[in-house]
N, C-alpha and C positions, 0 to 999 in steps of 0.2 A: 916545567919551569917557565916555558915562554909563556902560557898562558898566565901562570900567577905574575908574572912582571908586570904586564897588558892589564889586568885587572890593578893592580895596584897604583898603577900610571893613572885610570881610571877612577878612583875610588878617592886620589888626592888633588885630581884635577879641579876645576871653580864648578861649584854647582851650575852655574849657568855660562855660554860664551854668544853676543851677537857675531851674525857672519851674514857678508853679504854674497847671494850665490845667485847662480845662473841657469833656468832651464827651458829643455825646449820638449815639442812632443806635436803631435797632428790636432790635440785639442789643449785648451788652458789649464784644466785639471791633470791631463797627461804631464805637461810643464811644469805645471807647479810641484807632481808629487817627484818630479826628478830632480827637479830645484830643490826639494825637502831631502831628498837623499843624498843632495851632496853635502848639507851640511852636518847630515848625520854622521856619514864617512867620514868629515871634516874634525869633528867630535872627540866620536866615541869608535869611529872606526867600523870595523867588522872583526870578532872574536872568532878565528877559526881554528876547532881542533883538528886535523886532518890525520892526525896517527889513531890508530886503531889499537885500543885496547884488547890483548888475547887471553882466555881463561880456557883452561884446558884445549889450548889447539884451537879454538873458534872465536873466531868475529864476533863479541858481545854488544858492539858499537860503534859507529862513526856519525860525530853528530858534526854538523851543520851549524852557528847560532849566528842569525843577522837580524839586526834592527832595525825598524821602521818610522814612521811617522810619530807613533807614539811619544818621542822626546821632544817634540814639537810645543814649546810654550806658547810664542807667540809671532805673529810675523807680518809685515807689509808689503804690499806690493808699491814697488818703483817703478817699474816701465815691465810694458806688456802691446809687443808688436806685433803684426800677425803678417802672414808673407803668403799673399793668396794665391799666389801662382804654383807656390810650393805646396799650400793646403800645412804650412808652420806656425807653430805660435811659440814665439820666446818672449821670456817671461826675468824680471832680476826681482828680489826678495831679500829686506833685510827679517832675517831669520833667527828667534833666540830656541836656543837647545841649553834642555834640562840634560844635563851629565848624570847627574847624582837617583836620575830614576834607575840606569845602568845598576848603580850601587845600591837601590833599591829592590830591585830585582834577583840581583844574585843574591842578596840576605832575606828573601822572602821564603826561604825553605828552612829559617831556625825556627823557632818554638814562641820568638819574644813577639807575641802579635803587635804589641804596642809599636812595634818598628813598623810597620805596613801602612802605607798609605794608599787606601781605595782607587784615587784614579793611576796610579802607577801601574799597580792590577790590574786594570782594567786597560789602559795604555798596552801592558802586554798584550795579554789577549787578546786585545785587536792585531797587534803585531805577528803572532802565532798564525792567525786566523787568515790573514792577507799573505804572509808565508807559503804556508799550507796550499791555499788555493791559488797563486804563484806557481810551486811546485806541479800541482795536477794540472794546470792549463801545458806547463810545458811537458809534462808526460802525457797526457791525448794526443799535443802536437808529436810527439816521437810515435806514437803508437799507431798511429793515421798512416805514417810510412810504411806500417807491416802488411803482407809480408815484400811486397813491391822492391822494396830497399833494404830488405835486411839481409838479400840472400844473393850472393853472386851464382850466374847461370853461365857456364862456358859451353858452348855449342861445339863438338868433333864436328867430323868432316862427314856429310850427307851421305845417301846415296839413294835411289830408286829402286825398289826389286819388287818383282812381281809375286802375286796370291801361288803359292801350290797349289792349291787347287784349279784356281783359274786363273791362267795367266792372263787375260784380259783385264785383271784388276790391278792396280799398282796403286804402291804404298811409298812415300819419303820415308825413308827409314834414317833416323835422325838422332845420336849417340850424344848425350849429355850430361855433365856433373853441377853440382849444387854446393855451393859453400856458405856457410854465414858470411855477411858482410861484419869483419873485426869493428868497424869503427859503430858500426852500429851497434853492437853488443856493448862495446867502452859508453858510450853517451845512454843505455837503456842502464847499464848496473850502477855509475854516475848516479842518475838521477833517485834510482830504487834507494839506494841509500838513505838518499835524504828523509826517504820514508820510515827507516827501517825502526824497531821498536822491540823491546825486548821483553820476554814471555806470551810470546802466540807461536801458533803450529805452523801456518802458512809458510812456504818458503819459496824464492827462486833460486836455483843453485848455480853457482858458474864456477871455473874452475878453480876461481880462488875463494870459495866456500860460499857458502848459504847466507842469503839475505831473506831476513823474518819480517815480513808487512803483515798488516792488517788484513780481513776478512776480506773488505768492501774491494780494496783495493786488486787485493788477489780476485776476486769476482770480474774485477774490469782485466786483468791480462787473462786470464782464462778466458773470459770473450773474444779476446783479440787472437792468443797463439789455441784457436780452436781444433786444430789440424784438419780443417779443409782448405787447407793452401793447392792449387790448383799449377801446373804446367801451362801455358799463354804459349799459344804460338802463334807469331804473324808473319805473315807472307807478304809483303811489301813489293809492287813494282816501281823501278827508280824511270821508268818514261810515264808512265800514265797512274791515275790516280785508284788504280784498283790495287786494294787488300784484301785479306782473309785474318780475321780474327776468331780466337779460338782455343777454351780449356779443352786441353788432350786427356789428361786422367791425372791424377792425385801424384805430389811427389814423394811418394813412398810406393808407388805401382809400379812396377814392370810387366811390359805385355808378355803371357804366358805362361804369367808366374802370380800367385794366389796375392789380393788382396792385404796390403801392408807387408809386402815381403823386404821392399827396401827398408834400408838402416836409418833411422829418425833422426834427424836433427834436433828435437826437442819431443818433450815426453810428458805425460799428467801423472804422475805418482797421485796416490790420495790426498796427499799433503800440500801437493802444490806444483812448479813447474822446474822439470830437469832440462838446463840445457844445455844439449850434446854441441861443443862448441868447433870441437876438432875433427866432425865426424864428416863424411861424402856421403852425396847423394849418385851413386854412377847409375844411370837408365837410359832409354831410349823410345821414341815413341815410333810408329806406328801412322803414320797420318794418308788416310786415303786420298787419292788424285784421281781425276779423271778430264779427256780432254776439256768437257763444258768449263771445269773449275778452271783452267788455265788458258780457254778462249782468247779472253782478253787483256793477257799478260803478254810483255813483249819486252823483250831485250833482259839487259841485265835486273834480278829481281833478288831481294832480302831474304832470308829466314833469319828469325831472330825469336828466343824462347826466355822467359822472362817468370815471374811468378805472381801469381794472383791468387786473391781469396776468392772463394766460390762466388759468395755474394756479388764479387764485382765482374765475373765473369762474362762478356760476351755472347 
């Protein structure tokens, strides 16, 4: 019901309203499209459905719909300062916005083609298309952070014991759990959303049901949650500037125990990616010492265990 209100408001509104608006950004283009978006906001607003439609128990959809430049008729630029110290440029614009492309737009899915006006279509599409690519710059930026920040590591309390076989060798013996980072999961299924499309196989699952993306897309998280996420450990001295950095084994390994014996935080089904959201990583690692490694360490010193993809490995 609120959204038919919001369109209605919309559809009775003046075809066109000047407005004079304000923006800023590090270049004049950056200003100007923010100065364009406020009069869009001003406008036409932003239509958002945010309830979720359910058919048989599952999430068929949560869409997103915001507008862009597109309603842009015509506009002039008034004043345009630049503040070079700050590396700013603001910018004022009297700005006219087309309303009634809005209402062009939502009627471009009946049958009466005579209603369709070409650059309105085209207006979309551009709008879609800047969306979109919108969208994916800020999921590579969320994705960049894995697995570094998706995973909290809490370190138990150490201890040193030596080889059975030879006790001349000694080992930090160093007990550790794995959690996903909550907030990082809220901002990754957030954005998935905005992706999501209906009738494809792909899915990511969290525990409040299956999000269906795209091929391409699922290609790019499957690159990223590749499961060689790797155990970091560094040994930090807080007098002098020596460290030791260093992937210990895979967080699904325990020493002595066969390869992938730990409980997975996330999983490749064929279909896509499960993930275990509630699940522990409890291990321990294993890390050799000997006097040379610890020559030049002095006083109080760090251990701190962190997670890293292999690639980035040390």
């Amino acid at each position: 019901m609120r959204l038919v209100l919001a369109v209605l408001l919309i559809l009775t509104s003046p075809l066109a309203l000047a407005i004079k608006v304000e923006g800023e950004g590090s270049s004049f283009e950056e200003a100007k499209q923010q100065a364009f978006k406020k009069a869009i906001d001003h406008q036409v607003g932003v239509i958002l459905d945010t309830e979720r439609s359910l058919r048989n128990g599952k999430i068929v959809h949560n869409q997103i719909l915001s507008y862009s430049a597109g309603y842009i008729i015509s506009s002039s630029l008034i004043h345009h300062i630049i503040i070079r110290d700050r590396n700013l440029h603001q910018v004022t614009f009297d700005v006219t916005v087309a309303s009634s492309q809005l209402k062009n737009f939502l009627l471009s899915s009946n049958h009466n083609t005579k209603s369709f006006n070409i650059n309105d279509i085209k207006a979309q599409t551009e709008s879609i298309k800047e969306t979109y690519k919108d969208g994916m710059d800020l999921l590579d930026s969320t994705l960049k952070f894995f697995p570094k920040n998706a995973f909290n590591v809490e370190t138990h309390d150490f201890s040193v014991v030596a080889n059975y076989h030879d006790p001349n060798k000694h080992f930090l013996h160093i007990p550790y759990s794995i959690t996903w980072n909550q907030e990082y999961l809220v901002a990754l299924q957030e954005l998935l959303i905005k992706f999501e499309v209906e009738g494809v196989i792909p899915f990511v699952n969290f525990d409040e049901g299956k999000i269906y993306i795209d091929y391409t897309l699922m290609r790019k998280l499957k690159q990223t949650f590749n499961g060689n996420d790797k155990v970091l450990l560094n040994i930090n001295s807080l007098h002098t500037d020596i460290s030791i950095n260093s992937c210990v084994q895979s967080i699904r390994d325990k020493p002595g125990e066969v390869h992938g014996s730990v409980k997975s935080l996330y999983t490749h089904p064929s279909r896509g990616i499960d993930i275990k959201s509630n699940n522990t990583v409890n291990s321990f690692i294993l890390f050799p010492i000997n006097e040379n490694d610890l020559a030049e360490f002095e006083g109080t010193t760090e251990v701190t265990l962190s997670v890293s993809s292999g690639k980035n490995c040390p």
